[in-house]
C-alpha positions as CSV (number, residue, x, y, z in Angstrom):
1,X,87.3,9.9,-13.3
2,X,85.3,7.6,-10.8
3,X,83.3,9.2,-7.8
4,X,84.9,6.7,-5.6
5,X,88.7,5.1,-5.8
6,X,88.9,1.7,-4.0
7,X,91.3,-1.6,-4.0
8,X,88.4,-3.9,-3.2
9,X,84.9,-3.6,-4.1
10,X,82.2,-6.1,-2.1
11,X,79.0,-7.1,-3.1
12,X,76.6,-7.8,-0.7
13,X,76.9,-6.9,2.9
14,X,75.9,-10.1,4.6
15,X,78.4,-12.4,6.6
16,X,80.6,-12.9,3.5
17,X,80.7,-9.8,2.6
18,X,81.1,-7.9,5.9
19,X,83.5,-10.2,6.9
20,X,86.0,-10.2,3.9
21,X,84.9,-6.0,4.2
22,X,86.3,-6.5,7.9
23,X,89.7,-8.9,7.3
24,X,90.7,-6.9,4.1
25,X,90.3,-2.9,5.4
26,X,92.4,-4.1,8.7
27,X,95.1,-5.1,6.6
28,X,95.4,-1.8,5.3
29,X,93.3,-1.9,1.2
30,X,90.5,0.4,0.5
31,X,87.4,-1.3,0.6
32,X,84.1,0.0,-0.5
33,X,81.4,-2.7,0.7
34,X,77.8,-2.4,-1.0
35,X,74.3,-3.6,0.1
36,X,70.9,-3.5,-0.5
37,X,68.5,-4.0,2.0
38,X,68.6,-1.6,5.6
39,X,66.6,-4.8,7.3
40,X,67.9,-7.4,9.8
41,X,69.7,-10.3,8.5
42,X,67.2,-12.9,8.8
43,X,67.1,-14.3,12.2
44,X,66.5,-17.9,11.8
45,X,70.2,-18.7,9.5
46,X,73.4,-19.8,11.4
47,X,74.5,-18.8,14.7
48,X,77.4,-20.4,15.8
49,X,81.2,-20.3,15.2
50,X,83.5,-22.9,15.5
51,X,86.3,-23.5,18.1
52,X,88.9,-22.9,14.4
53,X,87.0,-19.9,13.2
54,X,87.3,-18.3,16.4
55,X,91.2,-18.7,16.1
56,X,90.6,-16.9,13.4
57,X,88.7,-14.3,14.6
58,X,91.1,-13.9,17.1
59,X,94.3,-13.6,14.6
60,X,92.4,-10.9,13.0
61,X,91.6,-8.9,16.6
62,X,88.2,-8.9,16.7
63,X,87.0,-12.0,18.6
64,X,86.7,-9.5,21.6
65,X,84.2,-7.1,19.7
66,X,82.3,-10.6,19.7
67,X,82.1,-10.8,23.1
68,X,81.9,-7.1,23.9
69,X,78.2,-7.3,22.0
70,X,76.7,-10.1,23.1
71,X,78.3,-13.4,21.9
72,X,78.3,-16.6,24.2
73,X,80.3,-19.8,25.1
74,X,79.1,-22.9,24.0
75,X,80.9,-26.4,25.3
76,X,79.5,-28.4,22.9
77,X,76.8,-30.5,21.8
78,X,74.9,-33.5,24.0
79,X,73.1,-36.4,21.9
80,X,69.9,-38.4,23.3
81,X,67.4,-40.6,21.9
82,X,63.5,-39.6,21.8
83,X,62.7,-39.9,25.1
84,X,66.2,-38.0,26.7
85,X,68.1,-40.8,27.1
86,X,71.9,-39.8,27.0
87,X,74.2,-40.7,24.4
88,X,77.3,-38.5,23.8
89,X,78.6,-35.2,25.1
90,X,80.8,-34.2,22.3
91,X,82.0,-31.0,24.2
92,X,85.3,-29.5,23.1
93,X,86.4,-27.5,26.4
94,X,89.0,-30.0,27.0
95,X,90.4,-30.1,23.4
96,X,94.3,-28.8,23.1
97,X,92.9,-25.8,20.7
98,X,93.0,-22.0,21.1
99,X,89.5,-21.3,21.8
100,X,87.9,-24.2,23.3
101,X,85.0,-23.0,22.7
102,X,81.7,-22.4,20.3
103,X,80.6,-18.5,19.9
104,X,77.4,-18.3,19.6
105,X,75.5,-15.0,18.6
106,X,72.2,-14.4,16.9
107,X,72.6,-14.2,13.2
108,X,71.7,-10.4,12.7
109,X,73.8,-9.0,14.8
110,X,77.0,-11.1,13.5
111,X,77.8,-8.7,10.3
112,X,76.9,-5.6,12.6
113,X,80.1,-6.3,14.5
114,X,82.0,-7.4,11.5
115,X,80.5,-3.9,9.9
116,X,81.0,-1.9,12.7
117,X,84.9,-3.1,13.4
118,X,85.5,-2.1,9.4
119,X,84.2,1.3,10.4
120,X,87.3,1.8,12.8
121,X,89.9,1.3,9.6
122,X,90.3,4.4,7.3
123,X,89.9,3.0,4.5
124,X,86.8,1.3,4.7
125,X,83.0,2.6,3.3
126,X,79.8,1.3,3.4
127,X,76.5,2.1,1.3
128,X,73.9,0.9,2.5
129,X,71.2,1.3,1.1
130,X,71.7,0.9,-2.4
131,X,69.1,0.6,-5.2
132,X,71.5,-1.4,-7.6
133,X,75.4,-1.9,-8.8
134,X,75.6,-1.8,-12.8
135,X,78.9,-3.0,-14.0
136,X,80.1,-0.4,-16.4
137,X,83.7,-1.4,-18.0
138,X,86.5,-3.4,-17.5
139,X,90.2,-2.5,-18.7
140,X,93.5,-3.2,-18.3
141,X,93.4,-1.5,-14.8
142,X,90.6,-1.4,-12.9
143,X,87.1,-2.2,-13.1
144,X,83.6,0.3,-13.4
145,X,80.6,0.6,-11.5
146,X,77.4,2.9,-11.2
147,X,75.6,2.5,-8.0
148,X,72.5,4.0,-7.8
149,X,71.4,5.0,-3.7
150,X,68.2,4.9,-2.5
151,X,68.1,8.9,-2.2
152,X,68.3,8.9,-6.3
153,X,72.1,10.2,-6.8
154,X,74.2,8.0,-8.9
155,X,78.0,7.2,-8.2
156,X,81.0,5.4,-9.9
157,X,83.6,3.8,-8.7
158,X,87.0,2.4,-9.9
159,X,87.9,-0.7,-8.3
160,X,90.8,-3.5,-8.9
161,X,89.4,-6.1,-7.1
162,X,86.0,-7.5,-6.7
163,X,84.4,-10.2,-4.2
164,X,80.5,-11.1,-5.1
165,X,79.0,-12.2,-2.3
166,X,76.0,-11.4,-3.0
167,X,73.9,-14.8,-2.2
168,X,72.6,-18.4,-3.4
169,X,71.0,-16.5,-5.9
170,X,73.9,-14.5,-7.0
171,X,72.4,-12.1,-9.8
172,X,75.5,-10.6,-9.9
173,X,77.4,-14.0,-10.5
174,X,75.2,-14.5,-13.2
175,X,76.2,-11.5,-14.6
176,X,79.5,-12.2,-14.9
177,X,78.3,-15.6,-16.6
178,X,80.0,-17.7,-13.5
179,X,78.9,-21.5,-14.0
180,X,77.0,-22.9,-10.8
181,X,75.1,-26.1,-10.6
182,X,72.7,-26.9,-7.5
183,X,71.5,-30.1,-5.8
184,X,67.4,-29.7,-3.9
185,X,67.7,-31.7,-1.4
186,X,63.8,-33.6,-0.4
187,X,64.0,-32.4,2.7
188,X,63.3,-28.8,4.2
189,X,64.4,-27.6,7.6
190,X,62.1,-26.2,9.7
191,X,62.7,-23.6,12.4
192,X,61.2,-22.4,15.8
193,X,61.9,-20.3,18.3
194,X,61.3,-20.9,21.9
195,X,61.7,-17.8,24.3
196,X,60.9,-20.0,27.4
197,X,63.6,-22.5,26.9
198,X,66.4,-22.3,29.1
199,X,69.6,-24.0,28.6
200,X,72.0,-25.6,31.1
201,X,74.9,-24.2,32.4
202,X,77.8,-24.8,29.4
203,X,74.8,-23.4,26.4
204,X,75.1,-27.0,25.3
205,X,73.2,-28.0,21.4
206,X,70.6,-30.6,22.9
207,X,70.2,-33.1,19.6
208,X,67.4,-35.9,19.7
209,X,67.2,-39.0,17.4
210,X,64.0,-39.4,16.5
211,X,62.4,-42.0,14.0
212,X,62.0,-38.9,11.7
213,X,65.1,-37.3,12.1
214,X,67.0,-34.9,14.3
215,X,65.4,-32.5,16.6
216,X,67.8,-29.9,17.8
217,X,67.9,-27.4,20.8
218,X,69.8,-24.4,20.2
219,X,70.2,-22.1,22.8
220,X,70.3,-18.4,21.6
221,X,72.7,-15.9,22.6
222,X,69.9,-13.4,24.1
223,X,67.8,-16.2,25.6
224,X,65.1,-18.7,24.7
225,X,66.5,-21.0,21.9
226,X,65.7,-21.8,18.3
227,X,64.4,-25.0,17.3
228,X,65.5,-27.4,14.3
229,X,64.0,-30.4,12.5
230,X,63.9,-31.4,8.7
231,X,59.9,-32.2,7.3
232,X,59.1,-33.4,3.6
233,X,58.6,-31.0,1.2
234,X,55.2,-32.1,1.0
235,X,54.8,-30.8,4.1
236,X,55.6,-27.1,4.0
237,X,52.0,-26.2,3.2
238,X,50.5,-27.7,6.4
239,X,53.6,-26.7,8.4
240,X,52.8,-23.0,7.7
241,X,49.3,-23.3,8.6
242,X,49.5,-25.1,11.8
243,X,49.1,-22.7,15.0
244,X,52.2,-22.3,17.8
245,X,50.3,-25.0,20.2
246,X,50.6,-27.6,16.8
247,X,54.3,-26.9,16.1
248,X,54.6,-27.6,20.4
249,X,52.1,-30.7,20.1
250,X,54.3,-31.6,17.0
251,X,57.7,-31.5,18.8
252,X,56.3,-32.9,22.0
253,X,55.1,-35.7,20.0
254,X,58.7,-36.4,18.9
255,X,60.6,-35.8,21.8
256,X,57.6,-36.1,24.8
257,X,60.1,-33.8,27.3
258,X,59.2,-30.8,25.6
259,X,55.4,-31.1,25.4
260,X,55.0,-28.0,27.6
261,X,57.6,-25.8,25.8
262,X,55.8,-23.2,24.3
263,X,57.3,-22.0,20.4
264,X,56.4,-20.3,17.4
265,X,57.0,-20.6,13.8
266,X,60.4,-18.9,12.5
267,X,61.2,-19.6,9.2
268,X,61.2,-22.8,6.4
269,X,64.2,-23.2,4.4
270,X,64.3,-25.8,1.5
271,X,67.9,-26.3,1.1
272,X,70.0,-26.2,-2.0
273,X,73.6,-27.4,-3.0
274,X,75.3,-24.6,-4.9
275,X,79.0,-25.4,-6.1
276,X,80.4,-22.9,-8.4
277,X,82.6,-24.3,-11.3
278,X,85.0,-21.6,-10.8
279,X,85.4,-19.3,-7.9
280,X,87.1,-16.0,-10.1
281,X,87.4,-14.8,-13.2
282,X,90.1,-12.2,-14.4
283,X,89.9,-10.1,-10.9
284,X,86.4,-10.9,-9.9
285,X,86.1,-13.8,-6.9
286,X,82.7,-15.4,-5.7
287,X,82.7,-16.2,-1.8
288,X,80.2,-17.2,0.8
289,X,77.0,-18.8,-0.5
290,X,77.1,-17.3,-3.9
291,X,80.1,-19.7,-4.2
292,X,79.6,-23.1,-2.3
293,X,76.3,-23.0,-0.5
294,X,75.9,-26.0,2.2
295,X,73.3,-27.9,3.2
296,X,72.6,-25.8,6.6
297,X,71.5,-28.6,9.0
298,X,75.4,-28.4,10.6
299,X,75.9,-24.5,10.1
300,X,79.1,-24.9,8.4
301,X,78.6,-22.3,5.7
302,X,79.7,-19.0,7.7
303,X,82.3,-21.0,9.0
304,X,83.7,-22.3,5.8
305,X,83.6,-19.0,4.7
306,X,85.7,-17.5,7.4
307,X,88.3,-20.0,6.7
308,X,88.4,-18.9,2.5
309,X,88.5,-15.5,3.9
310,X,91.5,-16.2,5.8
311,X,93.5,-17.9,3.1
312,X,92.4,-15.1,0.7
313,X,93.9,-12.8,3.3
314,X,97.3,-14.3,3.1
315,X,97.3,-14.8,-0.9
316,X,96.8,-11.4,-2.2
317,X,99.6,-9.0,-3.1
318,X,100.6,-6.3,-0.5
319,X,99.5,-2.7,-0.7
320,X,102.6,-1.4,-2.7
321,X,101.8,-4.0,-5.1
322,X,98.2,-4.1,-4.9
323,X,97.2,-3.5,-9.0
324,X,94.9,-5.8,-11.5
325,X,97.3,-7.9,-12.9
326,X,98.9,-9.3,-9.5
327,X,95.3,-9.2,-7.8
328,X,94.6,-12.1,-11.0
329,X,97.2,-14.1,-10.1
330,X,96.7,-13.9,-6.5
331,X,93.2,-15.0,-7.3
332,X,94.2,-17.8,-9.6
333,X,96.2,-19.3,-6.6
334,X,93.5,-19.0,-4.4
335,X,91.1,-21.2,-6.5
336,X,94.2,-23.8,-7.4
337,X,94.3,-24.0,-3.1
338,X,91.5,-23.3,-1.8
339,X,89.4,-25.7,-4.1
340,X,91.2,-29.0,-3.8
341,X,91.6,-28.0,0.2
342,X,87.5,-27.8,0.6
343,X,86.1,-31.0,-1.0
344,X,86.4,-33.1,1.5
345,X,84.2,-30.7,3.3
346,X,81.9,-30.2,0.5
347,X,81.0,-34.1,0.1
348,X,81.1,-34.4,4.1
349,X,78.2,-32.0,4.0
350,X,76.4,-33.3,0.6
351,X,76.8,-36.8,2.7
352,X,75.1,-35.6,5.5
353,X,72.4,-33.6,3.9
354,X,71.4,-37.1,1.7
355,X,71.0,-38.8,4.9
356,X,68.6,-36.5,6.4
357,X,66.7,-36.6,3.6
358,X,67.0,-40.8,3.8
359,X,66.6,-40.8,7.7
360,X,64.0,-43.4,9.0
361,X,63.7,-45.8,12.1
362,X,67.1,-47.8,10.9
363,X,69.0,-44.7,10.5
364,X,68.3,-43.8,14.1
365,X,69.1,-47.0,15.7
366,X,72.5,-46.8,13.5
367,X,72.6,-42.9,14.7
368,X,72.0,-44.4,18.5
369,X,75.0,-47.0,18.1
370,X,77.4,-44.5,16.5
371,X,77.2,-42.3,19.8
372,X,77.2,-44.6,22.2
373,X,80.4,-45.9,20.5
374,X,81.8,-42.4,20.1
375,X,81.1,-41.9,24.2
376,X,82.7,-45.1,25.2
377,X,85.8,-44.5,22.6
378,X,88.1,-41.9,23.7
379,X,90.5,-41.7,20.6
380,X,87.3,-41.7,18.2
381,X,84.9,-39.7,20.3
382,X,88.4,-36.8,20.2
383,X,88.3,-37.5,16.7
384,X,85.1,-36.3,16.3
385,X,85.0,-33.6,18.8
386,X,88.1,-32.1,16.6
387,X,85.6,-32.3,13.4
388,X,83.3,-30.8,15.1
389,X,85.5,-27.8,16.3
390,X,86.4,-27.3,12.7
391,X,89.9,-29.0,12.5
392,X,90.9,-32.0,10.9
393,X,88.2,-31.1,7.3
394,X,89.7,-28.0,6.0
């Protein structure tokens, strides 16, 4: 008999993971969420959650918890070329939506609420830290794991249903032999943070076009902001040797208004496409980036994931009925939906991350036209704004 008896076992405590651990123990299963490291997610990922997701988050009950620890309102985002001249305000307070609105919190503290909200359902437990989960058996009705903690004891526990959300690198997906295949992109994308920045009155995303790209302002949710631009590959090595008064000589250079904003280095991320062939197998079901990792230069992968979450929610059998062989089919179903509903979004974002790889001096006068038309256009500008607020793909 196992140590521990649960419906739904987790793999990996990050935003996938905490959150699914979150939506699924309010709705009444027995979750048992696992994860490795005691450290701070890593500061420099995704921050923001669309206008859709925090619908979401709202159906679910916990959009105030949000608030209650520290997450902001965004309006939107404001476009200008190089040297600040205006070019669209794609704000989406005035959309016909729930939450007209972007939350913005820092990264880290995002699965701490998610986390801590599980804590407040009974039938929700967290280790944390564990040394590793060893797959054991699988039968007809449930599956086996050991985990080993970090104090040395050894558990096992008996699950029906598992979510790996463990990651791009997914050991645990490979594991289970799930086939992924990846795209590099050329381009990296570099972070900085900024604690003297201050943003305006409505937390508006500043973007620049600039003849090597975007450069993006994004204003953090305890002050300051963080920093985004893409460099070559060929790059990275310099880029980590520069000094904080290069990286600011380096943005003032692209965009000349911020000259005297003093930053430091955050982070380097060489992005990956990762697309799993199948999202589950018998009752095992990837989610997050172990599934479909996106390119992150529009933040769209903890928002994607949200929305699976969400469907997953509605899809799986009730408590009463909650055993292997309906959790299979529930998952079948899922993949069937869920996989034809996000391509669209999945080549939207491979799109865009090809052409920030390709960006050059025509790109941005192209980039330059496209918003002044989207400013000037009401029914395409809404269009976009919609997009943007996370209706319309997916």
């Amino acid at each position: 008999m196992a140590d521990i008896d649960t419906d739904i076992l987790i793999i990996g405590g990050g935003v996938a993971g905490s959150a699914a651990a979150y939506g699924l123990s309010k709705e009444g299963y027995k979750v048992l969420l696992l994860e490795k490291s005691e450290k701070p997610q890593d500061t420099a990922r995704g921050d923001h959650i669309q206008p859709a997701v925090s619908e979401i988050l709202g159906k679910w009950n916990i959009l105030e918890a949000f608030f209650n620890n520290g997450a902001r309102k965004r309006a939107g985002s404001l476009w200008f070329d190089e040297d600040a001249n205006f070019l669209m305000d794609a704000n989406v307070s005035k959309l016909e939506i729930p939450e007209p609105y972007f939350m913005f919190m820092n990264h880290e503290d995002i699965s701490n609420v998610f986390v801590s909200s599980a804590e407040e359902n009974k039938g929700f437990s967290f280790l944390c830290p564990i040394l590793s989960c060893a797959h054991i058996d699988t039968n007809a009705n449930e599956s086996i794991f050991e985990i080993k903690l970090k104090d040395g004891e050894t558990q096992t526990a008996a699950t029906k249903m598992i979510i790996i959300a463990d990651g791009v690198a997914s050991n645990m997906g490979r594991f289970f032999e799930f086939e992924r295949s990846a795209f590099r992109y050329e381009k990296a994308l570099a972070v900085l943070f900024s604690d003297e920045y201050e943003a305006d009155e409505f937390n508006n995303l500043r973007t620049y076009l600039t003849d090597r790209g975007i450069v993006t302002m994004i204003p953090r949710a305890k002050g300051g902001c963080k920093i985004g631009l893409t460099i070559g590959r060929d790059e990275i090595k310099e880029w980590k040797k520069m000094t904080s008064k290069e990286h600011q000589n380096f943005i003032g250079g692209l965009v000349p208004i911020y000259e005297n904003l003093k930053m430091y280095s955050a982070g380097i991320y060489p992005p990956s496409m990762i697309i799993a062939e199948n999202w589950t197998k018998d009752n095992i079901v990837l989610m997050g980036d172990a599934c479909h990792g996106l390119h992150p230069g529009r933040s769209q992968g903890m928002n994607t994931t949200i929305k699976c979450i969400d469907h997953l929610l509605d899809l799986l059998p009730p408590n009463e009925t909650f055993e292997k062989k309906n959790v299979i089919q529930s998952l079948n179903q899922y993949q069937k939906l869920m996989k034809s509903n996000i391509n669209e979004l999945l080549e939207a974002n491979h799109a865009m991350g090809i052409s920030m790889d390709n960006f050059d001096k025509k790109s941005k006068v192209q980039e330059i036209e496209k918003f002044k038309f989207l400013e000037k256009n009401f029914e395409e500008g809404q269009s976009y704004r919609m997009k943007s607020a996370g209706y319309g793909v997916f």
